[in-house]
Backbone as JSON, one array per atom type, in Angstrom:
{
  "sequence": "XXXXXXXXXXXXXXXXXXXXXXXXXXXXXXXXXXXXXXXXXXXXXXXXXXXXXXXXXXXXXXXXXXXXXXXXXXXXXXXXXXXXXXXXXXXXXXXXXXXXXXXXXXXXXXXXXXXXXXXXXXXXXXXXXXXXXXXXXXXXXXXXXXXXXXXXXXXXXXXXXXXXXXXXXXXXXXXXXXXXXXXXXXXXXXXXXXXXXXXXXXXXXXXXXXXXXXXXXXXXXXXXXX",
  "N": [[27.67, -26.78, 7.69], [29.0, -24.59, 9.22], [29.71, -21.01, 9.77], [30.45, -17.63, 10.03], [31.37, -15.67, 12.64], [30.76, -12.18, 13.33], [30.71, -10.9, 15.73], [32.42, -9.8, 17.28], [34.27, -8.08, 16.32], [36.16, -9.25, 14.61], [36.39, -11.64, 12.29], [35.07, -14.97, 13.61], [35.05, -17.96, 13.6], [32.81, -20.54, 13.43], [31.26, -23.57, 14.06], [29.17, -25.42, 14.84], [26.67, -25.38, 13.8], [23.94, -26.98, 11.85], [23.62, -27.05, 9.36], [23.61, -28.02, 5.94], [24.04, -26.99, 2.95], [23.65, -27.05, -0.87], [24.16, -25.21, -2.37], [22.39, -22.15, -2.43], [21.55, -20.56, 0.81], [19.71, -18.91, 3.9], [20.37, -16.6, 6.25], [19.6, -15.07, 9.24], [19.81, -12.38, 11.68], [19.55, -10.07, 14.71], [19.97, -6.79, 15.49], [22.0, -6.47, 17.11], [23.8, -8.43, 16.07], [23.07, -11.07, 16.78], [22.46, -14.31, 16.44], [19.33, -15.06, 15.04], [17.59, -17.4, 13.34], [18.09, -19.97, 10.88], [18.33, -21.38, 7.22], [18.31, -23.66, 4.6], [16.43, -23.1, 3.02], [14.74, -25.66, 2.94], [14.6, -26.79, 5.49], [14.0, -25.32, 8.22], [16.23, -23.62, 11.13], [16.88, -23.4, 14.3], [17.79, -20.58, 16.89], [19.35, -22.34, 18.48], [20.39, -24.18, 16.95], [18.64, -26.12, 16.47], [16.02, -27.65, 15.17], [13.29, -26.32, 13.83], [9.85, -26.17, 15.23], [7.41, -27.36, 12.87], [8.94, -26.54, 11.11], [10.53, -28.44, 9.41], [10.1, -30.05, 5.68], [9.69, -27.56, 4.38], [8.9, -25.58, 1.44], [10.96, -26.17, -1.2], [14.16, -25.74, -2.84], [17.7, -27.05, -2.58], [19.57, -26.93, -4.18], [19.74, -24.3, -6.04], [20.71, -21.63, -6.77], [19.76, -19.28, -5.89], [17.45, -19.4, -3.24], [15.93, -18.94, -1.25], [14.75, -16.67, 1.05], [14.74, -14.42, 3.07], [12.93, -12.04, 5.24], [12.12, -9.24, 7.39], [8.9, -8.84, 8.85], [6.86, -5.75, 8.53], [6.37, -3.74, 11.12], [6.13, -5.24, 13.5], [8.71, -6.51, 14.93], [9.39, -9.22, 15.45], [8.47, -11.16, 13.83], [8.62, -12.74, 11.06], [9.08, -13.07, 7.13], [9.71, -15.99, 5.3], [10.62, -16.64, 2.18], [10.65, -19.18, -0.44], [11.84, -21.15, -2.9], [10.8, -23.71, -4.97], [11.15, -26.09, -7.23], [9.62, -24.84, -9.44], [7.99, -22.94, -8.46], [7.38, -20.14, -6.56], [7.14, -19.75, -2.47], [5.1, -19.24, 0.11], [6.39, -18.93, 3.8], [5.99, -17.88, 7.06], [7.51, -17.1, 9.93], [6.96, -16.86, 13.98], [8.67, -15.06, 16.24], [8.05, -14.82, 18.57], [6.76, -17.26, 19.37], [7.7, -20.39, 21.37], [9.36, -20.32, 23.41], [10.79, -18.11, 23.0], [12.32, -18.9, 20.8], [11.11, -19.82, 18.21], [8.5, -20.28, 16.35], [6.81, -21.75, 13.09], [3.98, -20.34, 11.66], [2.82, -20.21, 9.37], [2.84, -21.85, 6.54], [4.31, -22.91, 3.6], [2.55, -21.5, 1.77], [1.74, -20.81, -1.7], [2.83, -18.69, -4.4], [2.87, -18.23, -7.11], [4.46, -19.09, -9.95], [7.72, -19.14, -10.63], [11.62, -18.5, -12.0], [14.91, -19.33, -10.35], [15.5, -17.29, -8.66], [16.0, -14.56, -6.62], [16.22, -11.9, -4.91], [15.77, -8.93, -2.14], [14.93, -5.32, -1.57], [14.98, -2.82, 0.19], [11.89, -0.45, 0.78], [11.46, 3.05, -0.6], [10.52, 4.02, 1.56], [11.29, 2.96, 3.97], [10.83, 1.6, 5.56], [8.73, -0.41, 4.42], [9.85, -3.33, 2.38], [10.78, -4.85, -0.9], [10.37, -7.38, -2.4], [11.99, -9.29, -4.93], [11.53, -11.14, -7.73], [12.08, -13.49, -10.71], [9.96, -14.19, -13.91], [10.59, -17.7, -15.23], [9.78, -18.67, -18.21], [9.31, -16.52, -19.51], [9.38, -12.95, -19.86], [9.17, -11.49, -17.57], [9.07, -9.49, -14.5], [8.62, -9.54, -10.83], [7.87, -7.69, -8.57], [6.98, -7.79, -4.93], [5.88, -5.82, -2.67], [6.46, -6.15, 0.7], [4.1, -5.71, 3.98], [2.95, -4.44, 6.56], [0.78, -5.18, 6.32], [-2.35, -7.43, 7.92], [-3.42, -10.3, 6.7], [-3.98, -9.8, 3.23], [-0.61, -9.66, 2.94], [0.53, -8.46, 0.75], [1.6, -5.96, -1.83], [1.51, -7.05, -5.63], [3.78, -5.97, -8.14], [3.74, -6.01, -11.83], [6.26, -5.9, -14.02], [6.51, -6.52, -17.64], [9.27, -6.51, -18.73], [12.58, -6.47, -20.94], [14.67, -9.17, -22.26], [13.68, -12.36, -22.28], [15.24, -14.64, -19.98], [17.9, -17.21, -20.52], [19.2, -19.21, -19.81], [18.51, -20.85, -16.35], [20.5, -19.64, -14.33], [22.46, -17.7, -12.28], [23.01, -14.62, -10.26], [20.32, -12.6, -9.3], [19.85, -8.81, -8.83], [20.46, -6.23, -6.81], [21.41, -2.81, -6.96], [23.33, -1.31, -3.79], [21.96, 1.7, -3.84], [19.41, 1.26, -4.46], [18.2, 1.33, -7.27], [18.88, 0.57, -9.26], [18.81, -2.7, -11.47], [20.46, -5.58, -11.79], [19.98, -8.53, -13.72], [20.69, -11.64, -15.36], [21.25, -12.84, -18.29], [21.68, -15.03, -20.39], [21.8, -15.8, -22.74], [22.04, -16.73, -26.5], [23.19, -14.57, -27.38], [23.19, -11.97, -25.62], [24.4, -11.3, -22.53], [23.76, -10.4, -19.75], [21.47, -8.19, -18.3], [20.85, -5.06, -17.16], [18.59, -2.98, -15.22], [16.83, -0.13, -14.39], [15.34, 0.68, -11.3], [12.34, 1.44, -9.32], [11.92, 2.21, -6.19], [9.96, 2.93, -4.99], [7.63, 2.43, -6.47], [7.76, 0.4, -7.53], [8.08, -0.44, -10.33], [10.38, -2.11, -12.88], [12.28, -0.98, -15.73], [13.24, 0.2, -18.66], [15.68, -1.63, -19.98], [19.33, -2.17, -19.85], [21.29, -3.44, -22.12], [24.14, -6.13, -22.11], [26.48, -7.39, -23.84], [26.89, -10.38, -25.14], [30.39, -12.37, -24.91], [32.73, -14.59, -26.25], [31.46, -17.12, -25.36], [30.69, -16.97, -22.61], [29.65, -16.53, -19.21], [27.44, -15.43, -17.12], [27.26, -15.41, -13.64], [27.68, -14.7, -11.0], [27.6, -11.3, -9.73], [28.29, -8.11, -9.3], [27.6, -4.58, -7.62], [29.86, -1.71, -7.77]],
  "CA": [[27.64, -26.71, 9.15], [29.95, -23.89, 9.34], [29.87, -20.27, 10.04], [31.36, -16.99, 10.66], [30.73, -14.39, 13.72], [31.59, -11.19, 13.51], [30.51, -9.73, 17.08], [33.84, -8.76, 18.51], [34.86, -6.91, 15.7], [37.08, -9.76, 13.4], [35.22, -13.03, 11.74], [35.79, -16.26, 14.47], [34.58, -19.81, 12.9], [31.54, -20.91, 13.93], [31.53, -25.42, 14.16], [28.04, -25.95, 15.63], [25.78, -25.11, 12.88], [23.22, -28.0, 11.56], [22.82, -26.81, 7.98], [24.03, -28.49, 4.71], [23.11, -26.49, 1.79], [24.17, -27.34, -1.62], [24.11, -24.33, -3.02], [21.97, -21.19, -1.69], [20.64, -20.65, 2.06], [19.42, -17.61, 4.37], [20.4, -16.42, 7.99], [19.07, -13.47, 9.86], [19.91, -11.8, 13.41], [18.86, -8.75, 15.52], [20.83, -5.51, 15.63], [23.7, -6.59, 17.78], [24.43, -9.58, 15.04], [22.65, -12.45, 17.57], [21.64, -15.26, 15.13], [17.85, -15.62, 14.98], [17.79, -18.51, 12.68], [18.86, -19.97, 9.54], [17.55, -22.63, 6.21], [18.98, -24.18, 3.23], [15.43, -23.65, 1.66], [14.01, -26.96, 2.89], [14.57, -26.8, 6.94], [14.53, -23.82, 9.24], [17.3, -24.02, 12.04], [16.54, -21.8, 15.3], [19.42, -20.14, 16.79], [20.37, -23.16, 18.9], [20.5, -25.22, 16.12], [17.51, -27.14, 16.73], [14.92, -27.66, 13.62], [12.35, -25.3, 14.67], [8.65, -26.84, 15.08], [6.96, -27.24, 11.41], [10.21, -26.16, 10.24], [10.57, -29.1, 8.49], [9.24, -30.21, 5.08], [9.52, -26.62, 4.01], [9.01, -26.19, -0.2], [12.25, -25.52, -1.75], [15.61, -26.31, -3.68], [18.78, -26.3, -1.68], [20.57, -26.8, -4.99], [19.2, -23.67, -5.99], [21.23, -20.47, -6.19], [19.22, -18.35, -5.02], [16.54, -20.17, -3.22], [15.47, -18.42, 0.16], [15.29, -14.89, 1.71], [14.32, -13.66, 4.9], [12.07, -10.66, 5.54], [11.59, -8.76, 8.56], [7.71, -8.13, 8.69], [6.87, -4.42, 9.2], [5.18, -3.5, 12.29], [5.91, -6.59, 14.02], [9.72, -7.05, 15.27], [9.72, -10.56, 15.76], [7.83, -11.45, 12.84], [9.81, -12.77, 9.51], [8.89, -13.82, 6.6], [10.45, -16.91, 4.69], [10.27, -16.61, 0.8], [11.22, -20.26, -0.54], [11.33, -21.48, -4.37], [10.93, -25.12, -5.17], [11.09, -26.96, -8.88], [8.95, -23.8, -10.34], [7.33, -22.36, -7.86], [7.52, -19.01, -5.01], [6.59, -19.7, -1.76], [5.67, -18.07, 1.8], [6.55, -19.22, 5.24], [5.98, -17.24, 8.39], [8.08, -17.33, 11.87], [6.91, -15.89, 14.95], [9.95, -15.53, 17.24], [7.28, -14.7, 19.85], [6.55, -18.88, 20.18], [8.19, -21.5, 21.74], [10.24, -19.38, 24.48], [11.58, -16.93, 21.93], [12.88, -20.15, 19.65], [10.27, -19.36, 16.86], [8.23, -21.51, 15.17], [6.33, -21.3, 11.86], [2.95, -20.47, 11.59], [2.22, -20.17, 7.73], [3.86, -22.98, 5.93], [3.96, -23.07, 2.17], [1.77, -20.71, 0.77], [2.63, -20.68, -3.49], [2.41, -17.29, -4.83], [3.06, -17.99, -8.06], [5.8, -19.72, -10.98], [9.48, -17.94, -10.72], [12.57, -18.72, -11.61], [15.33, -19.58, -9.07], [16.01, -15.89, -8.78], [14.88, -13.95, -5.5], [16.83, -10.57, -4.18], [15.12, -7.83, -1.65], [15.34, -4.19, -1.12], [13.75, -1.66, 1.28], [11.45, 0.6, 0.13], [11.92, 4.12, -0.1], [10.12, 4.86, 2.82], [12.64, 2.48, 4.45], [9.66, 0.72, 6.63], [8.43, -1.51, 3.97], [10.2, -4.43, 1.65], [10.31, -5.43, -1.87], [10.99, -9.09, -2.99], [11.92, -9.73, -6.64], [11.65, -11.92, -8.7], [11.45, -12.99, -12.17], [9.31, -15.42, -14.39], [11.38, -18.8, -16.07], [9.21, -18.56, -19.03], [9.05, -14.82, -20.28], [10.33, -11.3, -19.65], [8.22, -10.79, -16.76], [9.54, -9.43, -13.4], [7.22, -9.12, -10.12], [7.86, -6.86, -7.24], [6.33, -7.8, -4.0], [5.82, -5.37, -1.06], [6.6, -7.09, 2.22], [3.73, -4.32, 4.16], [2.66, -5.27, 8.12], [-1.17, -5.74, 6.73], [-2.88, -8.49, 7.98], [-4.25, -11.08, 5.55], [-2.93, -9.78, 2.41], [0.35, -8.53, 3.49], [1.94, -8.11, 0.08], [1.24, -5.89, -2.99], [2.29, -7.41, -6.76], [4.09, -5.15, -9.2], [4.54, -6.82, -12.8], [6.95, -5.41, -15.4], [7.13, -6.59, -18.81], [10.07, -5.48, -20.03], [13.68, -7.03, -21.14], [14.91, -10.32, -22.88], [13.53, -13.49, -21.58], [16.22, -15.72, -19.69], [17.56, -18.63, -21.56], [19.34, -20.05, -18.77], [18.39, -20.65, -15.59], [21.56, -19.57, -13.43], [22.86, -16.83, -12.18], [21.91, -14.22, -9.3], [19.83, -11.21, -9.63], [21.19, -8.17, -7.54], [19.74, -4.78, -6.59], [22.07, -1.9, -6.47], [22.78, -0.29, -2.54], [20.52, 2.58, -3.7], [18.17, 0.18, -4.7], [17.53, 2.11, -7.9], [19.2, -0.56, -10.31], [18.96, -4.2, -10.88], [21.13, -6.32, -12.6], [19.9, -10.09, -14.34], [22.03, -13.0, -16.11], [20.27, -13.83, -19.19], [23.06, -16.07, -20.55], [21.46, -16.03, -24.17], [23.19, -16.74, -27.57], [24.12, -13.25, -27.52], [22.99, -11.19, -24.7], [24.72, -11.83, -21.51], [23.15, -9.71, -18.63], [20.57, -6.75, -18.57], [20.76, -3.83, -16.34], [17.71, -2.11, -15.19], [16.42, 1.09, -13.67], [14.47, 0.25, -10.27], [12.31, 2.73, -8.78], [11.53, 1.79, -5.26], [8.28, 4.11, -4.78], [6.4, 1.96, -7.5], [8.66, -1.13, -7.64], [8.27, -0.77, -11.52], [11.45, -2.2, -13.55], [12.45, -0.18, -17.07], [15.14, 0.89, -18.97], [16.72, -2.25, -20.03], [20.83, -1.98, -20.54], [21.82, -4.9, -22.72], [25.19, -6.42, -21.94], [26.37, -8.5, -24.95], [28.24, -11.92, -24.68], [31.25, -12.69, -25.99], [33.62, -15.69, -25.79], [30.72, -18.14, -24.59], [31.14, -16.22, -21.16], [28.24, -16.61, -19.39], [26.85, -14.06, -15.93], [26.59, -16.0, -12.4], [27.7, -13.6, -9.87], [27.57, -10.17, -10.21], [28.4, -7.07, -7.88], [27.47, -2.76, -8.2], [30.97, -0.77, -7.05]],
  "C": [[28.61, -25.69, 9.71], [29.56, -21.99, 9.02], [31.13, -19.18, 9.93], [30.28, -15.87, 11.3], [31.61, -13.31, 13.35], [31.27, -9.85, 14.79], [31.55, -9.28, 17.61], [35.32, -8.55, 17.44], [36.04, -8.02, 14.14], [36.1, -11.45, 13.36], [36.49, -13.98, 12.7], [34.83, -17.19, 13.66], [34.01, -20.33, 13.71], [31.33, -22.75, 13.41], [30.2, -25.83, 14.27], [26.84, -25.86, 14.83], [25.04, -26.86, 12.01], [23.09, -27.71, 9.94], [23.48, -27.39, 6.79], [23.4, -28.01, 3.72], [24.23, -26.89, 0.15], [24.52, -25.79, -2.47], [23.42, -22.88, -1.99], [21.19, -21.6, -0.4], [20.55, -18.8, 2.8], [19.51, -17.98, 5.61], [20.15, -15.15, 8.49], [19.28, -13.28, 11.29], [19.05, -10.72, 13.65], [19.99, -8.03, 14.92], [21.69, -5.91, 16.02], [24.23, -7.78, 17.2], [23.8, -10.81, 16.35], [22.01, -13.37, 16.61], [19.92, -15.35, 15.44], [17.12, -17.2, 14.86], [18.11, -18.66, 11.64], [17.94, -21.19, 8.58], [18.41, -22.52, 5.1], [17.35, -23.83, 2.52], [14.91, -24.88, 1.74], [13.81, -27.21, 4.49], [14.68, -25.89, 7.67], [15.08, -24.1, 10.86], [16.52, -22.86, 13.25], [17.8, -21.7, 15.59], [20.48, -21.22, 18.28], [20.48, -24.25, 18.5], [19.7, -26.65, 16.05], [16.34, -26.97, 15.54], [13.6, -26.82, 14.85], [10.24, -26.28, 14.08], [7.73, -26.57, 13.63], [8.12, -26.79, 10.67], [11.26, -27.08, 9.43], [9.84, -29.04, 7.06], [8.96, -28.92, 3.98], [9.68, -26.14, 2.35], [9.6, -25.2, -0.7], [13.08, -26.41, -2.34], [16.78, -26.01, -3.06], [19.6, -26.21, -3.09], [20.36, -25.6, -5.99], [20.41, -22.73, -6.07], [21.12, -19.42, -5.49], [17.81, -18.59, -4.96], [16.1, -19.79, -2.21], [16.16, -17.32, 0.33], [14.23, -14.85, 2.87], [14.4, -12.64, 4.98], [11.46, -10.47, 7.21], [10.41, -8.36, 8.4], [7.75, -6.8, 9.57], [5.87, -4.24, 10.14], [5.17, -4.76, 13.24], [7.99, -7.34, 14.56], [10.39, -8.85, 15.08], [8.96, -11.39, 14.7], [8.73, -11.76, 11.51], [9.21, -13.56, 8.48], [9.65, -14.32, 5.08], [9.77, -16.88, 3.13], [11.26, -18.22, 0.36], [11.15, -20.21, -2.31], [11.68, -22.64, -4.47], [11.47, -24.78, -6.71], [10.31, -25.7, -9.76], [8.55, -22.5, -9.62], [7.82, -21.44, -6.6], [6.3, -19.27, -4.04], [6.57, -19.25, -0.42], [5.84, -18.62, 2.52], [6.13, -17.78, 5.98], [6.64, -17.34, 9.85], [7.82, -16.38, 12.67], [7.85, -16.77, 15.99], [9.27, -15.23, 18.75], [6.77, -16.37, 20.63], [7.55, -19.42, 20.52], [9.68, -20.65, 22.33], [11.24, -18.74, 24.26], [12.52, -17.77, 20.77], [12.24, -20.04, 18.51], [9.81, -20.54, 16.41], [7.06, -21.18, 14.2], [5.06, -21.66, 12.13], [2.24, -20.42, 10.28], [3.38, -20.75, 7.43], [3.46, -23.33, 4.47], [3.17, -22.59, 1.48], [2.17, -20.17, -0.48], [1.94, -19.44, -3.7], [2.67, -17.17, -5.94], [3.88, -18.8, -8.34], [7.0, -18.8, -10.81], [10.41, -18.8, -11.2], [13.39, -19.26, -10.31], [16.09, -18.24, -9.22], [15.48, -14.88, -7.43], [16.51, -13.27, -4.82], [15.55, -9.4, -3.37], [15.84, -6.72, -1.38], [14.46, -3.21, -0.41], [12.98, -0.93, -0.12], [11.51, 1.9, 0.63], [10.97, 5.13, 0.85], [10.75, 4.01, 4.14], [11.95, 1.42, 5.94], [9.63, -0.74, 5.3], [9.39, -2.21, 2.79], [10.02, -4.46, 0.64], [11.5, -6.22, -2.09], [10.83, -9.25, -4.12], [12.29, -10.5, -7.04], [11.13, -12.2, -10.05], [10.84, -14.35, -12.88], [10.73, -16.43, -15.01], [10.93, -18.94, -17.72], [9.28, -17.17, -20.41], [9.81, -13.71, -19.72], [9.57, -10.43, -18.42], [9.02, -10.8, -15.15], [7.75, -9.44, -12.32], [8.22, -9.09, -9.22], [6.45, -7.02, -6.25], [6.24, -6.96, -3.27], [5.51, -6.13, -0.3], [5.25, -5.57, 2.91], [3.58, -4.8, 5.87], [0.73, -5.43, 7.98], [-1.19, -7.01, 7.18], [-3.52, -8.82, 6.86], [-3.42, -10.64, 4.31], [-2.17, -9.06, 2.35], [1.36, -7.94, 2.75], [1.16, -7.19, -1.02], [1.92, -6.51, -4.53], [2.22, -6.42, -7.74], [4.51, -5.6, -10.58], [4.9, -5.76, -13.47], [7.47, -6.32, -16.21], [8.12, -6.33, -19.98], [11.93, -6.05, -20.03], [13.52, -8.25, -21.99], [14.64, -11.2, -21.84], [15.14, -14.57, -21.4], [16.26, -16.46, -20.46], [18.1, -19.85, -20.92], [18.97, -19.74, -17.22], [19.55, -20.43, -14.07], [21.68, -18.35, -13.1], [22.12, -15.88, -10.92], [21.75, -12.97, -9.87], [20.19, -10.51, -8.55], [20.78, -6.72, -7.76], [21.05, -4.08, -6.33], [21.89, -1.42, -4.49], [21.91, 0.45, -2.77], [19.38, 2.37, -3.94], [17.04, 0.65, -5.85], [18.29, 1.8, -9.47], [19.04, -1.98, -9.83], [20.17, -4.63, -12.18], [20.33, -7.8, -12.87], [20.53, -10.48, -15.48], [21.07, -13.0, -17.09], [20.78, -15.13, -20.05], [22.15, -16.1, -22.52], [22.73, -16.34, -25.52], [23.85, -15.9, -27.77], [24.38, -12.17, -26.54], [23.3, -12.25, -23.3], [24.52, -11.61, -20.06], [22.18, -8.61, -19.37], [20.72, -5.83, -17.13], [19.76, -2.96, -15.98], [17.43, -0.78, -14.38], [15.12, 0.3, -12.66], [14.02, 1.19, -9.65], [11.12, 1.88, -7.59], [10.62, 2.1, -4.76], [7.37, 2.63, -4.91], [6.07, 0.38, -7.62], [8.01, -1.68, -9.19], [9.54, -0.98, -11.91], [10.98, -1.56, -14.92], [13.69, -0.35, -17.08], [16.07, -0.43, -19.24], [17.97, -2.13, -20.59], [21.36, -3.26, -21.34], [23.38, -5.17, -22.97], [25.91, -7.47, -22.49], [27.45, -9.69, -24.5], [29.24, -12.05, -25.64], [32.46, -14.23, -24.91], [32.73, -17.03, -25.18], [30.91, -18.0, -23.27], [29.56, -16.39, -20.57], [28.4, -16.12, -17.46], [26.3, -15.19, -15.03], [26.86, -14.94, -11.55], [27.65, -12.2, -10.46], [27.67, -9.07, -8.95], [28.35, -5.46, -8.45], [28.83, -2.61, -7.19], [30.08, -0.08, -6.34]]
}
């Protein structure tokens, strides 16, 4: 239930917030930092802390590390869309901040797009309009790159790459370079302890895995590019 603002230039502590997340959640503003709304991955908050209509019920894991992201749809300002991951599964939401007297409320609720991990990072694409959402299988060595695009109906394309060591645990976050032309993933294995890839934001093919060996029973949750 707790916050920080940073509109007038130094972080003030924010009290008024409705959200309890155990682990991962997502919040999004405008340009001048004005909150929009916010979710643990199971409830979507509007920005006066009021559960936003259907914004219950929503299919997810708050205990999750990385369990919800929030996408600005292209061509559409006020348009966002909610990427969730339950117990296996990636799923979509929709908020138009155009209903309920600029309060937003969800008009696509739970649409599964597939099995993932609890793994989900985005990065523009390099035409700096459209989105890609990644994530990676729990099972195998398989990534998939979404484009976020502003089509109607099907508004995403899927990019799979086959290529790296399959996870062995499920922890850790995945993490796009700023230039958005590396990734990093945890694999926590008996021996191998991250991978490093080449990301090319055109195609939103992954390659090039760097293998980052383990030692000491050390094992890759956070991670950050200098």
């Amino acid at each position: 239930k707790a916050g920080l603002d940073f509109t007038n230039g130094c972080p003030e502590v924010i009290t008024n917030g409705n959200m309890i997340a155990e682990a991962g959640c997502a919040t999004i503003c405008d340009s001048a930092g004005n909150l929009l709304f916010y979710t643990n991955g199971l409830v979507v908050w509007n920005r006066e802390h009021s559960i936003m209509p259907h914004g219950d019920s929503i299919f997810g894991n708050s205990g999750f590390n990385q369990n919800c992201i929030i996408i600005q749809k292209s061509g559409n300002q006020n348009i966002y869309c909610l990427f969730t991951i339950d117990s296996t599964d990636l799923n979509y939401s929709e908020v138009d901040l155009d209903l309920e007297y600029g309060l937003g409320d969800i008009t696509i609720k739970n649409h599964q797009l597939g099995q993932v991990s609890n793994k989900i990072t985005a990065v523009k694409h390099c035409n700096a309009k459209y989105t890609w959402v990644i994530v990676h299988s729990f099972d195998d060595n398989t990534f998939e790159a979404l484009l976020v695009t502003d089509s109607i109906g099907s508004f995403y394309k899927k990019v799979i790459s086959e290529v790296g060591s399959e996870i062995m645990a499920d922890l850790g976050y995945i993490k796009v370079s700023p230039a958005g032309d590396k990734i990093i993933l945890p694999i926590n294995s008996s021996d191998i302890l991250l991978e490093i890839f080449d990301f090319n934001n055109k195609t939103g093919v992954i390659s090039n895995p760097v293998k980052i060996y383990r030692h000491n029973l050390a094992y890759c949750y956070g991670s950050e590019f200098s």
